[in-house]
N, C-alpha and C positions, 0 to 999 in steps of 0.2 A: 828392428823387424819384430824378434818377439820380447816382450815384456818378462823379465826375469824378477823374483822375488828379492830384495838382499838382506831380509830382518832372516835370522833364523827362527824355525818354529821348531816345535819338540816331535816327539815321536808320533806318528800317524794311527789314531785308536781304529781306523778304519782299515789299515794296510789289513788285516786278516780276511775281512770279510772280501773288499775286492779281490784277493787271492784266489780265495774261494769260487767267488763265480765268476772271474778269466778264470779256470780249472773246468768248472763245470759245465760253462759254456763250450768251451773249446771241446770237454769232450763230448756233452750231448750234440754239440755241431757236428762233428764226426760223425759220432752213431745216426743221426739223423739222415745224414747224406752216403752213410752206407746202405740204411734200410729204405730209400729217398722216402722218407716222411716230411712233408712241408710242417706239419705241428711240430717234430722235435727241432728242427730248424729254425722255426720264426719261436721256441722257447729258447733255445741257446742263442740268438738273435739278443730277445728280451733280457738274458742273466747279464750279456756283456755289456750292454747298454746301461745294467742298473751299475754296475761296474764302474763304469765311464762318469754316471753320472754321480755317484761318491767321489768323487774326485774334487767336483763342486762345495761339501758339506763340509763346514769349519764345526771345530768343536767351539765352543764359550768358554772362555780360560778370562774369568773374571779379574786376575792380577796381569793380565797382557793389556788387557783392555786399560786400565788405570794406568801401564805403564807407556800405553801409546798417548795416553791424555796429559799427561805430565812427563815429559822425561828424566825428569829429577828426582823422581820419585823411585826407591830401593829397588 
């Protein structure tokens, strides 16, 4: 059903910044729909989305790349 990864990858250079805006989002989401402002809303909308969509972005680990093309290779 879902597709699972089984190579290990290393540490996530982007875990910070998605943090970052699931936080900020979540809370301009709130403040938005405390003051009901449709702009802070459809912004915290936008921060989780870019959020979501790092999720997507690999980093270039030119020695992963050579050791997927050869696996004999150190």
């Amino acid at each position: 059903m879902f597709a699972t990864r089984r190579r290990r990858s290393g540490p996530d250079p982007f875990l910070r910044v998605k943090l970052v805006t699931l936080i900020l989002g979540g809370v301009l989401g709130l403040v938005g729909m405390r003051v009901e402002s449709r702009l802070l809303v459809s912004a915290a909308i936008g921060l989780v989305l870019v959020g979501f969509f790092l999720r997507f972005v690999r980093r270039h680990d030119a020695e992963a790349d050579i050791r997927e093309q050869d696996p004999r290779a150190p």
